[in-house]
CHARMM internal coordinates of N, CA and C (Angstrom, degrees):
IC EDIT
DIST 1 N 1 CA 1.4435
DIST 1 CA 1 C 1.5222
ANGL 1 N 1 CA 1 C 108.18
DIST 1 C 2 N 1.2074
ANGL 1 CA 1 C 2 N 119.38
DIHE 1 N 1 CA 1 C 2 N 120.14
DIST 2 N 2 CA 1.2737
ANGL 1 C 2 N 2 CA 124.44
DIHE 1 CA 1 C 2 N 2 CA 173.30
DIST 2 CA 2 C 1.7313
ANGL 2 N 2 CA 2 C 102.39
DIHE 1 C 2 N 2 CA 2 C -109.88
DIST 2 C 3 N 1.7822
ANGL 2 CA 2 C 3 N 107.22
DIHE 2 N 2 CA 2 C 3 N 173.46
DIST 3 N 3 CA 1.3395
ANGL 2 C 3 N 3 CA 118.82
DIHE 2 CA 2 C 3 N 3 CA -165.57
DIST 3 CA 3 C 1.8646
ANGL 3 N 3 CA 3 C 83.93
DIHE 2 C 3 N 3 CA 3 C -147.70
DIST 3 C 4 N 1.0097
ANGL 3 CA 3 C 4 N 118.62
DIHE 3 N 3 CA 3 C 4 N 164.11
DIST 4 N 4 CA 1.9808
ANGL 3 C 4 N 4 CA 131.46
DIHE 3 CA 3 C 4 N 4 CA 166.85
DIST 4 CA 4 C 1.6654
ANGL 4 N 4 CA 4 C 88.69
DIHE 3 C 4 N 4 CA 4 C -141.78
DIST 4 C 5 N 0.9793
ANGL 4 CA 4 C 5 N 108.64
DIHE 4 N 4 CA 4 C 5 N 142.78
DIST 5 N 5 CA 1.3172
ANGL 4 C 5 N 5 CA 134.11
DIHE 4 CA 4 C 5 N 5 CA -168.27
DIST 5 CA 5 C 1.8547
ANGL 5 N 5 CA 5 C 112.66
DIHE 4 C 5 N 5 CA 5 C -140.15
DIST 5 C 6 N 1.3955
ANGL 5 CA 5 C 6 N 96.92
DIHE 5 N 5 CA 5 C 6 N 82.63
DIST 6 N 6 CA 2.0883
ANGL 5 C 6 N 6 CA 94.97
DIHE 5 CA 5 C 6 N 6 CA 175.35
DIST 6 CA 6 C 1.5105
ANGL 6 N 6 CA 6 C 111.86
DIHE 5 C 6 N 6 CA 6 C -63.80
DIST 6 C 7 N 1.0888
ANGL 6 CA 6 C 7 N 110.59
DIHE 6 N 6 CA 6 C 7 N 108.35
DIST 7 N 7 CA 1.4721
ANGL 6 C 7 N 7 CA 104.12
DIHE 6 CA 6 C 7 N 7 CA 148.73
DIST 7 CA 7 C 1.5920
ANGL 7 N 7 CA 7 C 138.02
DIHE 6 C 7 N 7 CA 7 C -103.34
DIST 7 C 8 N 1.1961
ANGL 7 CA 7 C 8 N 110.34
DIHE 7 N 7 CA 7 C 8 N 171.58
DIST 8 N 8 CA 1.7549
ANGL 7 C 8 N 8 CA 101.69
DIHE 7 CA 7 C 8 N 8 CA 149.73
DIST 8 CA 8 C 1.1128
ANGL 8 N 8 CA 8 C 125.34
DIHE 7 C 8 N 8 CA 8 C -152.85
DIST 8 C 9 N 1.5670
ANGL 8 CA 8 C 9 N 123.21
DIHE 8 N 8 CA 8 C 9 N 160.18
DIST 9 N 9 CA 1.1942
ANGL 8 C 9 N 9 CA 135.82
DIHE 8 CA 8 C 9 N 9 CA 171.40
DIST 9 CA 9 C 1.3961
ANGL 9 N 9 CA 9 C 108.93
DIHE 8 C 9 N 9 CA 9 C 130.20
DIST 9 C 10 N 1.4552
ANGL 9 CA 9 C 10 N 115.48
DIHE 9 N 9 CA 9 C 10 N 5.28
DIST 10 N 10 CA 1.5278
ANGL 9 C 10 N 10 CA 141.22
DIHE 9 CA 9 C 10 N 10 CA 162.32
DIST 10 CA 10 C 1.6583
ANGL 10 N 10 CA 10 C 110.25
DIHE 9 C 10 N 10 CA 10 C -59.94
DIST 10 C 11 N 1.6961
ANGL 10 CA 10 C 11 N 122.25
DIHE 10 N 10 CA 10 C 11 N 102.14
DIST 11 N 11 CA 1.4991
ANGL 10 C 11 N 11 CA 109.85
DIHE 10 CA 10 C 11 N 11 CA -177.58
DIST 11 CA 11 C 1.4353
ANGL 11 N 11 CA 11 C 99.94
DIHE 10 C 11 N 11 CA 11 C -116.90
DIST 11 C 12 N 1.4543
ANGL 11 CA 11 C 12 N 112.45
DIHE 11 N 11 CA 11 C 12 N -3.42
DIST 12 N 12 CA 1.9518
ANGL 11 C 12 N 12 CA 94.03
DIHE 11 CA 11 C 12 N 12 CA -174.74
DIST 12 CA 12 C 1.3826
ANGL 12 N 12 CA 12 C 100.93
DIHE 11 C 12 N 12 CA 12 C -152.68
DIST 12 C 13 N 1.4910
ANGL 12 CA 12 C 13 N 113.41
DIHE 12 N 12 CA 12 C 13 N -177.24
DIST 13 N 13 CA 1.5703
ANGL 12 C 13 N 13 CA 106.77
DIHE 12 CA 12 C 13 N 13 CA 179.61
DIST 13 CA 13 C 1.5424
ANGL 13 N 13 CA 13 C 112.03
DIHE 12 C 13 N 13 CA 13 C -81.54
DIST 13 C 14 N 1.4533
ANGL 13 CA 13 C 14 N 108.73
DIHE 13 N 13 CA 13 C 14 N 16.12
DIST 14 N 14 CA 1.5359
ANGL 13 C 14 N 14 CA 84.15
DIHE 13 CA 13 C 14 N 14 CA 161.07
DIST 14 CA 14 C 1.5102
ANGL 14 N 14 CA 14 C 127.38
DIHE 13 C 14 N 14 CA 14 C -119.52
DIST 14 C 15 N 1.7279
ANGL 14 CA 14 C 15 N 87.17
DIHE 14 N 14 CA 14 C 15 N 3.77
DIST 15 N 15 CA 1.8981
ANGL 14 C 15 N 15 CA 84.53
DIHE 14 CA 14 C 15 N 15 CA 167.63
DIST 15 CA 15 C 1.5466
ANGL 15 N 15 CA 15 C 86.38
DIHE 14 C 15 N 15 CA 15 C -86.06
DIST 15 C 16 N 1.3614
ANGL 15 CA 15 C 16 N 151.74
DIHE 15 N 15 CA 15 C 16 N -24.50
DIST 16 N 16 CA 1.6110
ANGL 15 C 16 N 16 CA 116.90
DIHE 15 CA 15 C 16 N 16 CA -162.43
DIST 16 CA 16 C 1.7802
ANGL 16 N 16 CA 16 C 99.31
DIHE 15 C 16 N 16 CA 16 C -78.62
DIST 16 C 17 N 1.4369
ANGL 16 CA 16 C 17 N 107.78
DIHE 16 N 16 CA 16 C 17 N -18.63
DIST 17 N 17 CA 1.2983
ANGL 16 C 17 N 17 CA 104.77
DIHE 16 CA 16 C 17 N 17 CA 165.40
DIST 17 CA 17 C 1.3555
ANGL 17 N 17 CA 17 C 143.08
DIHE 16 C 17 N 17 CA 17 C -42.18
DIST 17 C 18 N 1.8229
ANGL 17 CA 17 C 18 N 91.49
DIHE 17 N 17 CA 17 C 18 N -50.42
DIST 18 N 18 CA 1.3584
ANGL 17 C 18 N 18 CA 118.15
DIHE 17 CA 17 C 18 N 18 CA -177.90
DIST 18 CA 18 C 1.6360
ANGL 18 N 18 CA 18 C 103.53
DIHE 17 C 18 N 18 CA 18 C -72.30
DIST 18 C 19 N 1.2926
ANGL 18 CA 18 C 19 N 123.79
DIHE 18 N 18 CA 18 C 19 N -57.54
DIST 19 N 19 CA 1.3203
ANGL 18 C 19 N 19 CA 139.77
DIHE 18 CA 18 C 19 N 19 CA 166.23
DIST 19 CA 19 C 1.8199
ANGL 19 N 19 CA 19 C 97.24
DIHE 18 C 19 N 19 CA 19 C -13.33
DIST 19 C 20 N 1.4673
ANGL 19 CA 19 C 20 N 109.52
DIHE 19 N 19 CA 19 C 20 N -84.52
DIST 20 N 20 CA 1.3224
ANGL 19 C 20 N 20 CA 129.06
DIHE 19 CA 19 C 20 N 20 CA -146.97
DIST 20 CA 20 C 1.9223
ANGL 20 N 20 CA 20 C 88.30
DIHE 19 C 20 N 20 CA 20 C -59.38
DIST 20 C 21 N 1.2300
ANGL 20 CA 20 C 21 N 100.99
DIHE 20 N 20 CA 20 C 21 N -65.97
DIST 21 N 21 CA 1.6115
ANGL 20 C 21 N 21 CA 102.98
DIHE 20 CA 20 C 21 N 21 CA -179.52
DIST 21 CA 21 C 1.8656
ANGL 21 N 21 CA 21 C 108.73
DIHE 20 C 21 N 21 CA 21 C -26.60
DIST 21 C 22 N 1.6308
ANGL 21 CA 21 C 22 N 107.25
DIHE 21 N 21 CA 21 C 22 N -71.87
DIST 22 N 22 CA 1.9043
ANGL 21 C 22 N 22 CA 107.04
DIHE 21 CA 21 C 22 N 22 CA 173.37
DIST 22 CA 22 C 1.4407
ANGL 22 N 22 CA 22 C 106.33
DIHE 21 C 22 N 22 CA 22 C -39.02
DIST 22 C 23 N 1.6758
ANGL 22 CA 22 C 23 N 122.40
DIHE 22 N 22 CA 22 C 23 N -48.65
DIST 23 N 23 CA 1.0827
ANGL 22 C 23 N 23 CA 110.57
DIHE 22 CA 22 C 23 N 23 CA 179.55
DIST 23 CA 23 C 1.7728
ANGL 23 N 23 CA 23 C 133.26
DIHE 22 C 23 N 23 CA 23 C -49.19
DIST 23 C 24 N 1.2840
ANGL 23 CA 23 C 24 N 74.92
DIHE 23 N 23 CA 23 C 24 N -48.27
DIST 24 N 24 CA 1.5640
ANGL 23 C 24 N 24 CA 97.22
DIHE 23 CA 23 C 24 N 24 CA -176.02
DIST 24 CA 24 C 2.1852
ANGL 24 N 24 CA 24 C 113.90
DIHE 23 C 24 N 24 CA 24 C -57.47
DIST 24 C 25 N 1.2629
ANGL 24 CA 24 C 25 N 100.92
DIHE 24 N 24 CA 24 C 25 N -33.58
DIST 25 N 25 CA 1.1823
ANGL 24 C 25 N 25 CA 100.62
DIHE 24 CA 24 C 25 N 25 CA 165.67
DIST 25 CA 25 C 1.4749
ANGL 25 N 25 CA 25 C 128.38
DIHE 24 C 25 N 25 CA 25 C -102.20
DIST 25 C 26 N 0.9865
ANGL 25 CA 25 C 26 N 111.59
DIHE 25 N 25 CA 25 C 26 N 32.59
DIST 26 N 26 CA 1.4387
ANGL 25 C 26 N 26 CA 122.70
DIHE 25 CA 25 C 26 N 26 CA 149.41
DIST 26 CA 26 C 1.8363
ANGL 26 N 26 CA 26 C 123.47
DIHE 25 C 26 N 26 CA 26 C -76.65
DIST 26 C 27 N 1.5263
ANGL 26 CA 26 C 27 N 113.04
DIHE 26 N 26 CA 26 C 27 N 100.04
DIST 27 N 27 CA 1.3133
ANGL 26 C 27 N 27 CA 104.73
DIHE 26 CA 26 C 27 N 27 CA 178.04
DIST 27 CA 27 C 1.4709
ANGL 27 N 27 CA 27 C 112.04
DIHE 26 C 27 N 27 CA 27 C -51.97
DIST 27 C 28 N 1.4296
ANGL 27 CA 27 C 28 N 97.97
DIHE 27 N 27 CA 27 C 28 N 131.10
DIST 28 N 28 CA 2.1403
ANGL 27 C 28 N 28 CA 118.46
DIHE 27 CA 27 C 28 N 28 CA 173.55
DIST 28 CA 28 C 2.0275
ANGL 28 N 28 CA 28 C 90.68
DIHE 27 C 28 N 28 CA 28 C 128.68
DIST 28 C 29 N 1.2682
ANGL 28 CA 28 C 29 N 106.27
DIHE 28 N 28 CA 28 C 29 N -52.69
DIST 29 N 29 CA 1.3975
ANGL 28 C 29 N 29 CA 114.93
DIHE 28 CA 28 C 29 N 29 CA -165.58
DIST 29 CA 29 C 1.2872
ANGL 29 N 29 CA 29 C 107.54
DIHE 28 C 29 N 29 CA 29 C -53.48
DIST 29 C 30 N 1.6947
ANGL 29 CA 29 C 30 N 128.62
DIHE 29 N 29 CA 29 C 30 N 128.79
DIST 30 N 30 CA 0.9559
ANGL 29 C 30 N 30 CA 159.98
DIHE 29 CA 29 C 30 N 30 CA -117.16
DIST 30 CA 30 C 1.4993
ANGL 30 N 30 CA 30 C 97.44
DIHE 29 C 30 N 30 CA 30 C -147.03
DIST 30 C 31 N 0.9446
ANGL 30 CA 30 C 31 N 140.81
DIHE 30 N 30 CA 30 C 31 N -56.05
DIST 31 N 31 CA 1.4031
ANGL 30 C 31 N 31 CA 152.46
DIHE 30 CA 30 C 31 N 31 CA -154.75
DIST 31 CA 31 C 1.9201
ANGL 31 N 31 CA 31 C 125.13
DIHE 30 C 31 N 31 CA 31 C 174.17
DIST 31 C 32 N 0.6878
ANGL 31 CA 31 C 32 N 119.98
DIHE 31 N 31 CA 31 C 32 N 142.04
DIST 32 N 32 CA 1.8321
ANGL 31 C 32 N 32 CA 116.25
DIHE 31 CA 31 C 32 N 32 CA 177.33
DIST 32 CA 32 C 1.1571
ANGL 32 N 32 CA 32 C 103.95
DIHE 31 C 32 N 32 CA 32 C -137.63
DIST 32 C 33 N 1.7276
ANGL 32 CA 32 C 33 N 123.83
DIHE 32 N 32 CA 32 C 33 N 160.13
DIST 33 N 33 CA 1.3819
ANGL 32 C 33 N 33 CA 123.04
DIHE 32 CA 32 C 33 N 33 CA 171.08
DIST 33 CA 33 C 1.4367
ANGL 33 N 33 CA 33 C 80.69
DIHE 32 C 33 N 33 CA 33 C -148.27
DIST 33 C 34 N 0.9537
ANGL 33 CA 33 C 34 N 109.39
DIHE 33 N 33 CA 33 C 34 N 155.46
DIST 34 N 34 CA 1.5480
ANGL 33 C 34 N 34 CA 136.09
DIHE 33 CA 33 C 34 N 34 CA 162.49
DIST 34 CA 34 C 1.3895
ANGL 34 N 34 CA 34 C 131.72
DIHE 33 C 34 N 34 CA 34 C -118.83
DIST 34 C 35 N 1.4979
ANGL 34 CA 34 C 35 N 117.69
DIHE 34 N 34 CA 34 C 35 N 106.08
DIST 35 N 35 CA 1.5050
ANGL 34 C 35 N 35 CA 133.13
DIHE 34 CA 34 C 35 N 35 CA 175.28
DIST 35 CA 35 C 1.7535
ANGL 35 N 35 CA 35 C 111.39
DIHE 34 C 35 N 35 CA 35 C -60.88
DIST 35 C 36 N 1.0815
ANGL 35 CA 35 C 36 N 150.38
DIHE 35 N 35 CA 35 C 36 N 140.09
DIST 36 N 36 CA 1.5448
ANGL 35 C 36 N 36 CA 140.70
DIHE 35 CA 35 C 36 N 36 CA -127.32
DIST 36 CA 36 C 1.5846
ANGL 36 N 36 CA 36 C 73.84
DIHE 35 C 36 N 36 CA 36 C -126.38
DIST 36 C 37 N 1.9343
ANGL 36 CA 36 C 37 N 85.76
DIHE 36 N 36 CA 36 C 37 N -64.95
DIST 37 N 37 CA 2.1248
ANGL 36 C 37 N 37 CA 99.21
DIHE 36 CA 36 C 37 N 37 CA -171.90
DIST 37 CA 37 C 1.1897
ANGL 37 N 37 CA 37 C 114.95
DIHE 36 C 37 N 37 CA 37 C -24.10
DIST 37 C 38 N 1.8787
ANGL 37 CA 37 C 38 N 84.60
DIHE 37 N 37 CA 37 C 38 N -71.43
DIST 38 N 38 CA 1.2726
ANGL 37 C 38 N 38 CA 113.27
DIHE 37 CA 37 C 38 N 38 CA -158.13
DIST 38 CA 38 C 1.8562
ANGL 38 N 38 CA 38 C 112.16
DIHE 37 C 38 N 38 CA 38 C -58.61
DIST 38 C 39 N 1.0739
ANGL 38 CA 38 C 39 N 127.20
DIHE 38 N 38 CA 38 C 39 N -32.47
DIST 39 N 39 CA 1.3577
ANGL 38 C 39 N 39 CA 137.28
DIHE 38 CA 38 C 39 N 39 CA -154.45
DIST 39 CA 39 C 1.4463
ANGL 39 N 39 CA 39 C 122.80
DIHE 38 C 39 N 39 CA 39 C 69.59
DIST 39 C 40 N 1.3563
ANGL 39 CA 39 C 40 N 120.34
DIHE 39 N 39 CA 39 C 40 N 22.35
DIST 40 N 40 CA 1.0641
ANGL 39 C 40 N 40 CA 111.98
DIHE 39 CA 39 C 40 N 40 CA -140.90
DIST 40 CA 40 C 2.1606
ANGL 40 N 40 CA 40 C 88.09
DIHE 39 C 40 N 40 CA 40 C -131.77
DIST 40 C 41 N 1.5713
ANGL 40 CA 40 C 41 N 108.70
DIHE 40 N 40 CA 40 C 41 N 145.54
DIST 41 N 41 CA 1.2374
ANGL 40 C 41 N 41 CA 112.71
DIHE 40 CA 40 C 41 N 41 CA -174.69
DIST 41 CA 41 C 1.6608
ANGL 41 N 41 CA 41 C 103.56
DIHE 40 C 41 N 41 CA 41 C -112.29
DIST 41 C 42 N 1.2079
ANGL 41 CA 41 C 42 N 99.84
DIHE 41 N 41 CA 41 C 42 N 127.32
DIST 42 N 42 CA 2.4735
ANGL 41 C 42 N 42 CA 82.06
DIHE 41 CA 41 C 42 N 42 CA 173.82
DIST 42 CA 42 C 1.5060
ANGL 42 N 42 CA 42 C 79.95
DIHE 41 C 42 N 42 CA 42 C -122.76
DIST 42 C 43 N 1.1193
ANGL 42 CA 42 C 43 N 94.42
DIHE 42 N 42 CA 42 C 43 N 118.98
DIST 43 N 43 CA 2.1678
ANGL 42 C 43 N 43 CA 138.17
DIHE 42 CA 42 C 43 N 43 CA 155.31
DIST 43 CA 43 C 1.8207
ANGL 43 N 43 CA 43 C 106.19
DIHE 42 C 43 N 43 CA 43 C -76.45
DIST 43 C 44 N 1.6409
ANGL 43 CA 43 C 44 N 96.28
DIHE 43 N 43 CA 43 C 44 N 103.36
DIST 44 N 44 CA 2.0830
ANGL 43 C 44 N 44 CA 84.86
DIHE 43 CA 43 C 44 N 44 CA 151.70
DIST 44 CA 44 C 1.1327
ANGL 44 N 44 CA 44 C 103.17
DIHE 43 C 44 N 44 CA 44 C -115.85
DIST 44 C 45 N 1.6911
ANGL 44 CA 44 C 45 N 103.58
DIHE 44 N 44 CA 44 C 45 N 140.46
DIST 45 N 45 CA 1.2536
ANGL 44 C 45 N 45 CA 131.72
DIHE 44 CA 44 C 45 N 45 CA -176.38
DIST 45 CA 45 C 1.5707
ANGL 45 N 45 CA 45 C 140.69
DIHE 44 C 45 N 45 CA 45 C -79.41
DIST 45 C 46 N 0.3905
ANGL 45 CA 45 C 46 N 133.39
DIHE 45 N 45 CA 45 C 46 N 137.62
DIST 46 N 46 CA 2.0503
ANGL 45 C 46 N 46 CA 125.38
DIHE 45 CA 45 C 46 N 46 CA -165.68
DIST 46 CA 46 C 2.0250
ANGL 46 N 46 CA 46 C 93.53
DIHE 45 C 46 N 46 CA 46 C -91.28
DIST 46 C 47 N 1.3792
ANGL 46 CA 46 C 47 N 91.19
DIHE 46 N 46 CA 46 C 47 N -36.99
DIST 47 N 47 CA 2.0343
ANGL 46 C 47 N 47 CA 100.68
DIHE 46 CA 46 C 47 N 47 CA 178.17
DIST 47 CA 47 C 1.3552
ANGL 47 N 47 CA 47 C 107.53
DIHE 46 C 47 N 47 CA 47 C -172.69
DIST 47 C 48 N 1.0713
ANGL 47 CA 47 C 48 N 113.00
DIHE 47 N 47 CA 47 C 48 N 154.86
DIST 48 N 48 CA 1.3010
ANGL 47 C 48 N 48 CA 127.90
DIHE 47 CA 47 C 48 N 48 CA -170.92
DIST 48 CA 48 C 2.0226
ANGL 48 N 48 CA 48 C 119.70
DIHE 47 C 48 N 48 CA 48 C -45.33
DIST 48 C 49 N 0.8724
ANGL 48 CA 48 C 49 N 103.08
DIHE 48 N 48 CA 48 C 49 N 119.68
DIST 49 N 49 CA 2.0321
ANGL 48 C 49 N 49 CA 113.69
DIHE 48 CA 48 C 49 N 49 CA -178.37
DIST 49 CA 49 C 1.1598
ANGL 49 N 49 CA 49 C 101.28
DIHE 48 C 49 N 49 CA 49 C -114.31
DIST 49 C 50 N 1.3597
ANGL 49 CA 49 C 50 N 96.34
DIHE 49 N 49 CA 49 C 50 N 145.22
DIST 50 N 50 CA 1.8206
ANGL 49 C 50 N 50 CA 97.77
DIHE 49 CA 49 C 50 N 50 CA 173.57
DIST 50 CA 50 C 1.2845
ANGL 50 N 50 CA 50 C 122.96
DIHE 49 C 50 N 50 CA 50 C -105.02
DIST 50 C 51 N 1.2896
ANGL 50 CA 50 C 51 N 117.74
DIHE 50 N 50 CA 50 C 51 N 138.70
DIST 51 N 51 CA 1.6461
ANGL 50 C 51 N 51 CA 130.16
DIHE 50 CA 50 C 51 N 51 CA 179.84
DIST 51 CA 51 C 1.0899
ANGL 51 N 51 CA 51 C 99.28
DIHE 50 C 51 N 51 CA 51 C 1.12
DIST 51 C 52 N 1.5609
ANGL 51 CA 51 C 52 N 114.54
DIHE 51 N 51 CA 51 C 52 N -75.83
DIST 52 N 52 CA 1.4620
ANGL 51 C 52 N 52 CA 111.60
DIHE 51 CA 51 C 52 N 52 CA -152.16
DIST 52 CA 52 C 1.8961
ANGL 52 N 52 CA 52 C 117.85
DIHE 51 C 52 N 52 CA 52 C -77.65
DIST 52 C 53 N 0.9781
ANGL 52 CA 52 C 53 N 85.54
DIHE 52 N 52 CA 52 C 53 N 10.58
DIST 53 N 53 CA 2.2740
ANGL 52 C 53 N 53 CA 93.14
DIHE 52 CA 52 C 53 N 53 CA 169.83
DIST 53 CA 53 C 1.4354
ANGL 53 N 53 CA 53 C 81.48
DIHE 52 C 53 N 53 CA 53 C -72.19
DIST 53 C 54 N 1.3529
ANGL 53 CA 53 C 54 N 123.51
DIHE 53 N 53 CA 53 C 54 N -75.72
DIST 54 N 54 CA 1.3002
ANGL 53 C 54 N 54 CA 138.44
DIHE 53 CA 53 C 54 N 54 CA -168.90
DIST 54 CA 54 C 1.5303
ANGL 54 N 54 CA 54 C 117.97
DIHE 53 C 54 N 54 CA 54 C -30.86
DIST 54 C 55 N 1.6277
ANGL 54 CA 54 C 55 N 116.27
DIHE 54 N 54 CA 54 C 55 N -63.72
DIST 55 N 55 CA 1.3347
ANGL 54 C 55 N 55 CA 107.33
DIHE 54 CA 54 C 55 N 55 CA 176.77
DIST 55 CA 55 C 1.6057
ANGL 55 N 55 CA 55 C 98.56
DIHE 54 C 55 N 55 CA 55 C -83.58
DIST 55 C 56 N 1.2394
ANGL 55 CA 55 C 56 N 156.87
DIHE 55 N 55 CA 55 C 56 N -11.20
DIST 56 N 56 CA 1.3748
ANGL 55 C 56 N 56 CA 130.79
DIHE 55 CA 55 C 56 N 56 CA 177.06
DIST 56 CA 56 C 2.0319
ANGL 56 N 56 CA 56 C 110.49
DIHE 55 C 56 N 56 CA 56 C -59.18
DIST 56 C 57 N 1.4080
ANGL 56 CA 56 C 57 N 83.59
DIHE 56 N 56 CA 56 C 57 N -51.66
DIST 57 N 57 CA 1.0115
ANGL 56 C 57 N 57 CA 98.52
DIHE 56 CA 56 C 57 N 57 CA -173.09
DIST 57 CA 57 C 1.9842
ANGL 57 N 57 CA 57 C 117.68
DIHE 56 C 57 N 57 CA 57 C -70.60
DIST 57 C 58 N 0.9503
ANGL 57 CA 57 C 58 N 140.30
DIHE 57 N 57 CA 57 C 58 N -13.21
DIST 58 N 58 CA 1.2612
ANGL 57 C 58 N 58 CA 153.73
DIHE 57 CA 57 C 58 N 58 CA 151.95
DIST 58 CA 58 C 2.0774
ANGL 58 N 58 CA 58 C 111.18
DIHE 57 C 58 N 58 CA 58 C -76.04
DIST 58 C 59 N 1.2189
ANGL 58 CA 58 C 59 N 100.26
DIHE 58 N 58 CA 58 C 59 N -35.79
DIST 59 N 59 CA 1.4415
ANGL 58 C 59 N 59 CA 86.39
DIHE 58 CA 58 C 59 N 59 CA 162.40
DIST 59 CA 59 C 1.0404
ANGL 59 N 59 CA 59 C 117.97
DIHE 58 C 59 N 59 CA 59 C -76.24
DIST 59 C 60 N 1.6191
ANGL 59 CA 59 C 60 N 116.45
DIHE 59 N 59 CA 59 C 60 N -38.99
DIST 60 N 60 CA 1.9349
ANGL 59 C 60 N 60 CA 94.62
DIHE 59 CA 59 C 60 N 60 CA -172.01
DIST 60 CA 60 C 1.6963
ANGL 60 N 60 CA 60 C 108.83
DIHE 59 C 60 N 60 CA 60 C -99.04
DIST 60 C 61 N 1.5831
ANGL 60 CA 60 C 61 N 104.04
DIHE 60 N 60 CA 60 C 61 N 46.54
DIST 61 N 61 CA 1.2008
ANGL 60 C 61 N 61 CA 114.67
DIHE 60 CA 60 C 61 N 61 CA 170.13
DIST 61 CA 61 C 1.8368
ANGL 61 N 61 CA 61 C 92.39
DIHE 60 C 61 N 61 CA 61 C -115.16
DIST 61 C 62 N 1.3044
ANGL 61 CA 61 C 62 N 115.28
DIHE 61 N 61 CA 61 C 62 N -14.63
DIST 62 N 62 CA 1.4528
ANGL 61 C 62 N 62 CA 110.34
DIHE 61 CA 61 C 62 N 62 CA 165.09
DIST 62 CA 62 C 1.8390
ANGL 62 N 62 CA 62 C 92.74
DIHE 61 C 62 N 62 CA 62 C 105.38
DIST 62 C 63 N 1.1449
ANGL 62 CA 62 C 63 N 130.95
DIHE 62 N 62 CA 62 C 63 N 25.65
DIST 63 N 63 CA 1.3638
ANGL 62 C 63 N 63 CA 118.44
DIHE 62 CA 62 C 63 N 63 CA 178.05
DIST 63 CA 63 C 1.8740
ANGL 63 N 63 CA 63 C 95.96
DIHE 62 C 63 N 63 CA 63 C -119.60
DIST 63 C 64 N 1.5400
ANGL 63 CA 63 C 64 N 109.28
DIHE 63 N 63 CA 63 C 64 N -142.07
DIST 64 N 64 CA 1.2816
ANGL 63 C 64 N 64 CA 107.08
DIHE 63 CA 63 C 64 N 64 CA -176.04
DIST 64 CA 64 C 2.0869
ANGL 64 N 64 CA 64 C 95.93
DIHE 63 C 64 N 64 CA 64 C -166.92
DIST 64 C 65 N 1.2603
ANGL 64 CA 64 C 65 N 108.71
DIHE 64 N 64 CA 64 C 65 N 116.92
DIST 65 N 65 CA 1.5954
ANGL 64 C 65 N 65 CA 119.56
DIHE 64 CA 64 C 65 N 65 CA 176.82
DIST 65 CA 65 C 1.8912
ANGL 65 N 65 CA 65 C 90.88
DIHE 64 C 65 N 65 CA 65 C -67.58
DIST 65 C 66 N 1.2979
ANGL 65 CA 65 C 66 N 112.50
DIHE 65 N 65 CA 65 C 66 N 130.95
DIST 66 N 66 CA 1.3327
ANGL 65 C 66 N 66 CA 126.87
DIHE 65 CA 65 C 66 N 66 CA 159.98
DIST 66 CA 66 C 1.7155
ANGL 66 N 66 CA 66 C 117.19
DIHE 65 C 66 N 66 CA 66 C -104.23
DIST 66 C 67 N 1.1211
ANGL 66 CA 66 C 67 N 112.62
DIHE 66 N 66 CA 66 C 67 N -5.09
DIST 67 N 67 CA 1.7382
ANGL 66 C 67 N 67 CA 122.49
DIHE 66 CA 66 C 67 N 67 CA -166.90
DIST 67 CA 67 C 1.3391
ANGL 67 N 67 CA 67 C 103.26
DIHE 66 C 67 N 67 CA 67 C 149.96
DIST 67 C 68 N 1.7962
ANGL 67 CA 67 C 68 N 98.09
DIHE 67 N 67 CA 67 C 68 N 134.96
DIST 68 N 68 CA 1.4927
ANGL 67 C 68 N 68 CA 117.44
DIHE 67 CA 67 C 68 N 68 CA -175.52
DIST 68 CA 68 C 1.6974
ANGL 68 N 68 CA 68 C 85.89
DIHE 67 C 68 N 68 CA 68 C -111.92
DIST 68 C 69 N 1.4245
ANGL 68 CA 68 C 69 N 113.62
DIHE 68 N 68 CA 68 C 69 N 133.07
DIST 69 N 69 CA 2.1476
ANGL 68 C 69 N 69 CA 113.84
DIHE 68 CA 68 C 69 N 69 CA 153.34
DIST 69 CA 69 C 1.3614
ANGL 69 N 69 CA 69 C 104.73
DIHE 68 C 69 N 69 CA 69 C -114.93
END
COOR INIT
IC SEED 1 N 1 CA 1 C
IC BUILD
């Protein structure tokens, strides 16, 4: 099960850094990569998380979730 996650406010490789790391400690989360271009994060899942793990946790990494698919 994967998730893509748009964000913004991502300008260099070390917020997608920072990004992937919050990501990464979200219990279920499996792995994250972060698209820089794209703005965009794809999450695989171990089991289902809900949206908002995702944006809590990306805001107080200092960015902002625009749409979870």
């Amino acid at each position: 099960m994967t998730k893509k996650i748009f964000i913004e406010g991502m300008t260099c490789g070390h917020c997608a850094g920072h990004v992937e790391e919050a990501l990464k400690g979200i219990c279920g989360v499996k792995s994250a990569k972060v698209d820089l271009a794209g703005k965009v994060a794809t999450v695989e899942l171990a089991h289902p998380v809900d949206d908002e793990k995702f944006k809590a946790a990306i805001s107080d990494a200092g960015y902002e979730v625009t749409r979870v698919e």
